[in-house]
C-alpha positions in Angstrom: 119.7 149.7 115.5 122.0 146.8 114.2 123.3 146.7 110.5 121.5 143.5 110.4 118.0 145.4 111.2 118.8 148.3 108.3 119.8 146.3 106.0 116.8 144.3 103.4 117.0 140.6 103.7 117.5 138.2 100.7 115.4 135.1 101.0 117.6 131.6 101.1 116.9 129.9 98.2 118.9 126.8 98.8 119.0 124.4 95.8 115.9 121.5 95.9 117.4 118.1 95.7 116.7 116.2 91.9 115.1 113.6 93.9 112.8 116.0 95.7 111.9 117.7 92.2 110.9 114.3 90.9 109.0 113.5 93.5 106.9 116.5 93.1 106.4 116.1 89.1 105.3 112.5 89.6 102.9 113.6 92.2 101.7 116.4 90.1 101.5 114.0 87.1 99.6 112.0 89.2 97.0 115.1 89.7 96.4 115.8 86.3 96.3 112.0 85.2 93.4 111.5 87.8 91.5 114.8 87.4 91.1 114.2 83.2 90.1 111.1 84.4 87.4 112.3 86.2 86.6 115.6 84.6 86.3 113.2 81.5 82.9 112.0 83.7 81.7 115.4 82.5 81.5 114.6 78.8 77.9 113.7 77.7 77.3 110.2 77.3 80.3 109.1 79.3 78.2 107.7 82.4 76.4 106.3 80.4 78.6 104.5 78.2 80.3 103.5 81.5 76.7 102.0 82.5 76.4 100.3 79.3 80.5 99.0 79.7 82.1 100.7 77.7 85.0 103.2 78.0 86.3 105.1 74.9 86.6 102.0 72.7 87.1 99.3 75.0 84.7 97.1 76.8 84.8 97.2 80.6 85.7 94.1 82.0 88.6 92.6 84.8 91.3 93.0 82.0 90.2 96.4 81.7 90.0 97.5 84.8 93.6 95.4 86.0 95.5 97.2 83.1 93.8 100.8 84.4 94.8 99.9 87.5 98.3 99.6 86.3 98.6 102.7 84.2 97.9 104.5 87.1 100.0 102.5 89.6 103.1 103.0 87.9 103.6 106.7 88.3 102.3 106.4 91.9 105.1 104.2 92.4 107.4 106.5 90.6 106.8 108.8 93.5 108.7 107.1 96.1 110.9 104.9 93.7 112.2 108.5 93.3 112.7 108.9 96.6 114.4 105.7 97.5 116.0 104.2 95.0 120.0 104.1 94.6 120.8 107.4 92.7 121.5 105.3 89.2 119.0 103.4 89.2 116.3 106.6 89.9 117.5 108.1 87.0 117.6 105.5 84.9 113.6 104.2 86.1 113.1 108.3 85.6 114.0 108.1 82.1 112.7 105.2 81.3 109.1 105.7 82.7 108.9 109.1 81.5 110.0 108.8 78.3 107.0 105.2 78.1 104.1 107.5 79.7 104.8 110.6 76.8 103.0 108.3 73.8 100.5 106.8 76.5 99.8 110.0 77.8 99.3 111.1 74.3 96.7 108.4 73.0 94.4 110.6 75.7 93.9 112.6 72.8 92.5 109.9 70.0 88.8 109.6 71.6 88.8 113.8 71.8 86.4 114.5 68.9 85.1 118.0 69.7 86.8 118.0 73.4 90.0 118.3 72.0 90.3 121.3 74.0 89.7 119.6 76.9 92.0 116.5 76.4 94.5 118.3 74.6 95.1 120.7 77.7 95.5 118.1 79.7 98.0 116.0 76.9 99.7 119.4 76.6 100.1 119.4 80.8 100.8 116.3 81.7 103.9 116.0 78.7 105.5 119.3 80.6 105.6 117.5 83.6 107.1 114.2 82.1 109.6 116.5 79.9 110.5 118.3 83.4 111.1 114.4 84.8 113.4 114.0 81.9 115.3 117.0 81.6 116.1 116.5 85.8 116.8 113.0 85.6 119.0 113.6 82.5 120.8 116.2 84.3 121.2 114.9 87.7 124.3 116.3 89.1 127.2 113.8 89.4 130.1 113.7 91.7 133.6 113.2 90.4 135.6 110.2 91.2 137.9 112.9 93.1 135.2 113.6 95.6 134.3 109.8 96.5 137.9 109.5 97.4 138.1 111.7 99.8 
């Protein structure tokens, strides 16, 4: 038997790249934003108040529906804007959008009554996910003018 055989083998953990990380957290923002949005179709009297037009406090109408749209539309895009963009600019969209969708994310939580459990889980979830999107585009890892040089 070879030494290599004997021995017990470490698993490679090789480090994930920051755009790769943000990627993920977008998408699995993108999870949670949906599934509140359609666990919310659970509530009593939300299909209904959806058949009469209305949504939380807001009539439906085009506007409505466009700005929804939107909201949701944005961190889709932040998926591959992640992915693609130059690495300054990523991190700056990062930052930007992330810190924008905290508040938004949190107004989820004004039309709770007694589902506050509900909507506050998923509040409580999806500002994790933007803080991880902010502490990784915050940190991304630079490269010193020495490097670029050579």
């Amino acid at each position: 038997m070879s030494k290599e055989t004997n021995s017990i083998s470490t698993l490679q953990d090789p480090g994930i790249p920051v755009r790769a990380k943000l990627a993920a957290a977008w998408t699995s923002f993108m999870f949670l934003y949906i599934y509140v949005d359609y666990l919310h179709l659970y509530k009593p009297g939300a299909i209904n108040g959806i058949l009469a037009g209305r949504v939380f406090e807001f009539d439906i109408s085009q506007t409505f529906v466009v700005i929804a749209l939107a909201s949701v539309a944005i961190p889709i895009f932040m998926i591959v804007l992640s992915m693609t963009l130059p690495a300054r600019v990523s991190r700056a969209m990062n930052l930007v959008v992330a810190t924008l969708y905290i508040p938004y994310s949190m107004f989820n939580v004004l039309g709770a009554g007694s589902w506050i459990l509900f909507y506050g889980l998923g509040v409580v979830l999806e500002v994790i996910l933007l803080a991880y999107i902010l502490r990784s585009a915050w940190t991304w890892p630079r490269t010193s003018s020495l490097d670029e040089g050579q």
